[in-house]
N, CA, C and O atoms as a DFTB+ gen file, in Angstrom:
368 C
 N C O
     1  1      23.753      23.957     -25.460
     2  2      22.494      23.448     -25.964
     3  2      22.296      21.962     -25.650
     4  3      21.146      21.629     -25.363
     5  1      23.242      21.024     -25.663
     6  2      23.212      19.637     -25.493
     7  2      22.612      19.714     -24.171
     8  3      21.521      19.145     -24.150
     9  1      22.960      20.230     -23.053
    10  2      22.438      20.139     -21.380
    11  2      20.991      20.559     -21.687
    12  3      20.075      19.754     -21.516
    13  1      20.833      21.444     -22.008
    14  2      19.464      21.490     -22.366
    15  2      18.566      20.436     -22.666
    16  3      17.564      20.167     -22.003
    17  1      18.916      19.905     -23.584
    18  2      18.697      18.986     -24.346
    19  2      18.439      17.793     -23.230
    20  3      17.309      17.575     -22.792
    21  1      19.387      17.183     -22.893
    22  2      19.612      16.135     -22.031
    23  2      18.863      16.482     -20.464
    24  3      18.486      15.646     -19.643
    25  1      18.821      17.336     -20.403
    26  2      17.507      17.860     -19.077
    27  2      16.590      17.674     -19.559
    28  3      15.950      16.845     -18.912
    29  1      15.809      18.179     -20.904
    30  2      14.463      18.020     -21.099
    31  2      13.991      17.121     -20.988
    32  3      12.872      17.042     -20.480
    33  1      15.073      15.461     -21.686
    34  2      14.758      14.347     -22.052
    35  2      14.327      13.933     -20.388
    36  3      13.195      13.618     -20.021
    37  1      15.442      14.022     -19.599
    38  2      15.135      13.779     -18.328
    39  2      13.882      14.054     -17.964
    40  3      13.272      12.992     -17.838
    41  1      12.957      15.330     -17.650
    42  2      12.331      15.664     -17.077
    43  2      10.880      14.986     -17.812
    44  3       9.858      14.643     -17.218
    45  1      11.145      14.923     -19.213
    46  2      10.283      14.076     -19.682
    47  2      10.015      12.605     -19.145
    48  3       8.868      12.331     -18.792
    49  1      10.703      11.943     -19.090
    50  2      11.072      10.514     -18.304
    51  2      10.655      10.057     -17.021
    52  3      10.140       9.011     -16.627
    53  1      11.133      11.469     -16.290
    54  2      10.063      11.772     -15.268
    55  2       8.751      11.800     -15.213
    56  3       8.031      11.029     -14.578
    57  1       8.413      12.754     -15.925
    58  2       7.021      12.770     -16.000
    59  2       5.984      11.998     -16.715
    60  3       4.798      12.286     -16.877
    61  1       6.746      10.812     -17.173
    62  2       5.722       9.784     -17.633
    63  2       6.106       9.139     -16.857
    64  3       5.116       8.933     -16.154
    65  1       7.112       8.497     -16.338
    66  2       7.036       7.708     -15.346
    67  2       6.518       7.925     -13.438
    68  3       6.391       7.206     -12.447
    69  1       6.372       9.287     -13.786
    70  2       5.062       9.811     -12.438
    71  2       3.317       9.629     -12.901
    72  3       2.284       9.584     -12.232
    73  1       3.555       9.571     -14.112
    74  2       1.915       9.304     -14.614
    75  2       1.964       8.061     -14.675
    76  3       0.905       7.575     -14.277
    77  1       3.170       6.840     -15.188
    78  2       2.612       5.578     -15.093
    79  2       2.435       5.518     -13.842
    80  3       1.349       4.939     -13.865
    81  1       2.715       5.706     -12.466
    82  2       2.588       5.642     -11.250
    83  2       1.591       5.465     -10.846
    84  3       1.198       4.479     -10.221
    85  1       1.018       6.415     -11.148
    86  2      -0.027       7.392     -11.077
    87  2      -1.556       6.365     -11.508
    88  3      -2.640       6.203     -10.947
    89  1      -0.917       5.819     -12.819
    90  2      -2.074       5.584     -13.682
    91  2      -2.058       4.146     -13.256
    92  3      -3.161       3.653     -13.493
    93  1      -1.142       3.195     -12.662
    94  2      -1.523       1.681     -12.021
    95  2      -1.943       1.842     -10.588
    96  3      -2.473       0.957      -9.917
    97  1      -1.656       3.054     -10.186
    98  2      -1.975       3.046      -8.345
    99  2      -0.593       2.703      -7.880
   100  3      -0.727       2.022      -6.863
   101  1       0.513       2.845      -8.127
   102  2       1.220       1.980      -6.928
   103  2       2.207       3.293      -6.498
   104  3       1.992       4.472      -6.779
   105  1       3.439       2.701      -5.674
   106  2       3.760       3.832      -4.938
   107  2       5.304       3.276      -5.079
   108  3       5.611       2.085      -5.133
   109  1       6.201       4.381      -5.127
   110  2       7.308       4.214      -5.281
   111  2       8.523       3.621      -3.826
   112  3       9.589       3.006      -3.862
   113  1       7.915       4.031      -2.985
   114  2       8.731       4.092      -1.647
   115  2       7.342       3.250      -0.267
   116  3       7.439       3.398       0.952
   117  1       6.621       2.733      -0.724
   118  2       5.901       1.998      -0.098
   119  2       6.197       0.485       0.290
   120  3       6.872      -0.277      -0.402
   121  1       5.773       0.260       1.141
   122  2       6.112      -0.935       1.970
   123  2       5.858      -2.520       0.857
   124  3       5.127      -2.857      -0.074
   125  1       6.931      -3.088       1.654
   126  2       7.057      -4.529       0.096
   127  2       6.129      -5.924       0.641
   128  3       5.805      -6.856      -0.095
   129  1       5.781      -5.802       2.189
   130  2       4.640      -6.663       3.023
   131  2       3.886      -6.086       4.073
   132  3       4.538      -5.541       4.963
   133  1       2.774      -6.089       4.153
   134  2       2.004      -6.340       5.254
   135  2       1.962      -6.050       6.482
   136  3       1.235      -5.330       7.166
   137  1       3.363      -7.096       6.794
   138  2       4.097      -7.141       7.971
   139  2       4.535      -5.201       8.599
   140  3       4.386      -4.644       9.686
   141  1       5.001      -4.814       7.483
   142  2       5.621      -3.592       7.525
   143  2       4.453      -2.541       7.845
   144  3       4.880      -1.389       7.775
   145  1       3.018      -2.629       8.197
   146  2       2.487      -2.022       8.277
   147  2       1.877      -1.802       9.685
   148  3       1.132      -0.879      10.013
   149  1       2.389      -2.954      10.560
   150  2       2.258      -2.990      12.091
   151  2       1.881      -1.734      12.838
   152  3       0.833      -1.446      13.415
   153  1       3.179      -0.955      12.654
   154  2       3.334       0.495      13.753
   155  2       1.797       1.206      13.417
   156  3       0.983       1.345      14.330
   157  1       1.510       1.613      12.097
   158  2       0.804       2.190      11.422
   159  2      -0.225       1.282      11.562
   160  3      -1.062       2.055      11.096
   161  1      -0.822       0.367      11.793
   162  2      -1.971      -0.045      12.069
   163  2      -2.855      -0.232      13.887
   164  3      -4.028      -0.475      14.168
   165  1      -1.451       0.056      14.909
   166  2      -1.544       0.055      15.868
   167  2      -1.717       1.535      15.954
   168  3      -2.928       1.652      16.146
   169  1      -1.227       2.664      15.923
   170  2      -1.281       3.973      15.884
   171  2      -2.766       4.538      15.542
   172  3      -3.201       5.590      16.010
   173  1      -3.547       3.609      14.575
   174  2      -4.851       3.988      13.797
   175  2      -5.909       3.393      14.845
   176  3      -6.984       3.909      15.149
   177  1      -5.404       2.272      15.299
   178  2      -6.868       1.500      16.320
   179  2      -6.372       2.721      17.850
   180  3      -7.147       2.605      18.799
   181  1      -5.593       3.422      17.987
   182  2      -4.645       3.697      19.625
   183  2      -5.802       5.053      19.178
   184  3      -6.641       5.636      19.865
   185  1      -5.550       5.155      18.267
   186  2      -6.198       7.133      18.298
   187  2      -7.301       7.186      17.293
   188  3      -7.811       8.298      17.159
   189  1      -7.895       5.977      16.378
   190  2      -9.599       6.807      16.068
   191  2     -10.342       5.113      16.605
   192  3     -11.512       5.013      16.237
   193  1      -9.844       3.959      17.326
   194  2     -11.189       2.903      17.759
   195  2     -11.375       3.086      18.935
   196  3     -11.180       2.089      19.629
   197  1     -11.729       4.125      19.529
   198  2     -11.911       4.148      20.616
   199  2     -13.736       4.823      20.598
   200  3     -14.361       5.611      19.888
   201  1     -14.133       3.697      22.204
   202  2     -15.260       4.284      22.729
   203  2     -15.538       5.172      23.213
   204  3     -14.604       5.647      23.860
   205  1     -16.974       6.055      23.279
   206  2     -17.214       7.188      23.944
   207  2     -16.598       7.520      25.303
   208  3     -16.588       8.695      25.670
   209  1     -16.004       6.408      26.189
   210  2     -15.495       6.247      26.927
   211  2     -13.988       6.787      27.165
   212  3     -13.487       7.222      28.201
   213  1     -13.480       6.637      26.003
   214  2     -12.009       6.335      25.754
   215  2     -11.078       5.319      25.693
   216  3      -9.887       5.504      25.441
   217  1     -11.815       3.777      26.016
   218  2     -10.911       2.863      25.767
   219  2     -11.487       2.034      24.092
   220  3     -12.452       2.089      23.330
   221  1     -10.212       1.335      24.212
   222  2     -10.242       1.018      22.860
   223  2     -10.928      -0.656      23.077
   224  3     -10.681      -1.586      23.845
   225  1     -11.964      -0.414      21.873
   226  2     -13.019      -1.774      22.049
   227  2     -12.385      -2.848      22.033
   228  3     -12.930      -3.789      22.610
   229  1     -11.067      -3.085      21.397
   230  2     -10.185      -4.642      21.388
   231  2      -9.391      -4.790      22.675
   232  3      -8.564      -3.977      23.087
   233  1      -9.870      -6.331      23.461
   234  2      -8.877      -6.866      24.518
   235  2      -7.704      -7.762      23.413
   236  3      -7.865      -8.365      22.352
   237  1      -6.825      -7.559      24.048
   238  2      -5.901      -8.474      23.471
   239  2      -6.660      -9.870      22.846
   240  3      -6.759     -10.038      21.630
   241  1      -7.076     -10.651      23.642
   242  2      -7.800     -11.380      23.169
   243  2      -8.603     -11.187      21.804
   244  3      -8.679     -12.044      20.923
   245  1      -9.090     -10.135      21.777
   246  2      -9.804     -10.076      20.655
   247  2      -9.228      -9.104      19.327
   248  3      -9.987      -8.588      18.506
   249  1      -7.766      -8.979      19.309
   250  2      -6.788      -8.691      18.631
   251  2      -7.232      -9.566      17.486
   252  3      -8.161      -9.338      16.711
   253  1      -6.419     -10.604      17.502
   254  2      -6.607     -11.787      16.585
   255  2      -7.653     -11.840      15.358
   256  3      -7.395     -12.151      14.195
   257  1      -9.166     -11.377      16.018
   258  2     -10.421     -11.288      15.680
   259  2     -10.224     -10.004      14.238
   260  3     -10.539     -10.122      13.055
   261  1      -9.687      -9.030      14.855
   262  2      -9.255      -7.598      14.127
   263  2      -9.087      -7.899      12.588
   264  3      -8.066      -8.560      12.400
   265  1      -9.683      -7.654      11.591
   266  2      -9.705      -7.433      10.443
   267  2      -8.180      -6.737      10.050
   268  3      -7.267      -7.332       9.478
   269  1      -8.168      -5.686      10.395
   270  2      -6.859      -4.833      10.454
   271  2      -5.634      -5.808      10.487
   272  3      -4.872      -6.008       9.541
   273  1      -5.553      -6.473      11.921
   274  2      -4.464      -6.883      12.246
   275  2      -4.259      -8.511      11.282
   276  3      -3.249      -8.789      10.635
   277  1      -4.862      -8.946      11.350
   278  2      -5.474     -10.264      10.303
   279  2      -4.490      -9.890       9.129
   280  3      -3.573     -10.654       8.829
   281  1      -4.689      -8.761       8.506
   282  2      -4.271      -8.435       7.158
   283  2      -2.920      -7.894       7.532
   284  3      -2.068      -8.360       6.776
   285  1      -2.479      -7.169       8.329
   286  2      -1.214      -7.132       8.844
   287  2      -0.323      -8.520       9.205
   288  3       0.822      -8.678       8.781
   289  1      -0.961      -9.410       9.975
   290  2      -0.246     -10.528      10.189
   291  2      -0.395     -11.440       9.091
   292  3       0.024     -12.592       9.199
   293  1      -0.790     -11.150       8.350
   294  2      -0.703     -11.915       6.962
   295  2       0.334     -11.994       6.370
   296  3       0.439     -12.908       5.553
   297  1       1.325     -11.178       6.549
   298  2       2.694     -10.688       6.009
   299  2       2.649     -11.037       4.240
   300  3       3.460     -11.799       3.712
   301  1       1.668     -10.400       3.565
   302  2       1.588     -10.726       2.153
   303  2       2.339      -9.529       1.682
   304  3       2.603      -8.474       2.259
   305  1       2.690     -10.079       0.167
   306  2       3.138      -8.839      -0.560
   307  2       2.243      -7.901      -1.004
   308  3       1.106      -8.200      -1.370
   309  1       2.948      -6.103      -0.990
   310  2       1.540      -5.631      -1.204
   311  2       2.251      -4.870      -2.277
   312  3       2.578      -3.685      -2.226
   313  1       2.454      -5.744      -3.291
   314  2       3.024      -5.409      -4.537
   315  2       1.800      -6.609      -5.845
   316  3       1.692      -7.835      -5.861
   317  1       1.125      -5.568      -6.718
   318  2       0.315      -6.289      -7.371
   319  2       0.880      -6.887      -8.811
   320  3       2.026      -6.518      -9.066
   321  1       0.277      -7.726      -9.762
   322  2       0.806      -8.163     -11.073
   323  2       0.242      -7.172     -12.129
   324  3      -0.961      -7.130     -12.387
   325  1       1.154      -6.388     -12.719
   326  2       0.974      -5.430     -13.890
   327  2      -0.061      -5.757     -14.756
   328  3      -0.814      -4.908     -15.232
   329  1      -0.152      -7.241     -15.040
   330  2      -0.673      -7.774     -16.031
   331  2      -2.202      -8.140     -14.798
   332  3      -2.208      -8.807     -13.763
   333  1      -3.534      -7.241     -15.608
   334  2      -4.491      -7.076     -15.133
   335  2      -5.812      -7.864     -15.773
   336  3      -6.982      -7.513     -15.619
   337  1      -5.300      -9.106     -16.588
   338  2      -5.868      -9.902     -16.893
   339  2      -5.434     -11.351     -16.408
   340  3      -5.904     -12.384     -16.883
   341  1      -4.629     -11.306     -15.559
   342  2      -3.873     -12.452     -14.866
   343  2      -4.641     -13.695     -14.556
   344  3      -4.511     -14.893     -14.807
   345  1      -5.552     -12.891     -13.865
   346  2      -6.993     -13.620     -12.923
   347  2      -8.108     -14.182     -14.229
   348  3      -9.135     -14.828     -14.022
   349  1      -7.752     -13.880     -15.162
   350  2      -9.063     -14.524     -15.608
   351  2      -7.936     -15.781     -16.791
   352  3      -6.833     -15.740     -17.337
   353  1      -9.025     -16.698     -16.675
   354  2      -8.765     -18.443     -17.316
   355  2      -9.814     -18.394     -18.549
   356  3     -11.031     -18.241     -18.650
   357  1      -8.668     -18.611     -19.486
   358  2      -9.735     -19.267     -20.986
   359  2     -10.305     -20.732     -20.436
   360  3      -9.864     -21.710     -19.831
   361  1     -11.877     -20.162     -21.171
   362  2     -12.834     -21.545     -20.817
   363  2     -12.631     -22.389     -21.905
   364  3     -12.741     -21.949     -23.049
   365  1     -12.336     -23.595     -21.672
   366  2     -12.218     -25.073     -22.636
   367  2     -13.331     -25.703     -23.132
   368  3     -13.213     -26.730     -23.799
């Protein structure tokens, strides 16, 4: 009966801590910068920015310009603050 017991608790534990997950948005095994999102942002412009043509509208040159890549080379953390009142300042 104790294993029992001690599984349930488990599976309980689990399952609130898949709903807190759940319930802030974030992800357990997801990337900790930006940076890490390179491959996966090159893969997305290689196979859906492309013209009727088939080439892809960015010259190197105009890489830089890329919204996408901008936020990729940003190398920020893409880990947010729990506390969702952070951003706001008592007025004096």
């Amino acid at each position: 009966m104790p294993v029992v017991t001690v599984l349930a608790i488990l599976a309980i534990a689990v399952a609130l801590g898949a709903f807190a997950m759940w319930a802030e948005d974030v992800t357990m095994f997801g990337p900790g910068k930006t940076h890490a999102l390179a491959e996966s942002a090159e893969a997305f412009c290689l196979e859906h920015c492309k013209t009727p043509n088939g080439k892809c509208p960015l010259s190197l040159s105009e890489r830089e310009q890329c919204p996408l890549f901008q936020f990729v080379e940003a190398d920020m953390a893409t880990t947010m603050s729990a506390d969702h009142m952070a951003h706001l300042k008592a007025v004096a």
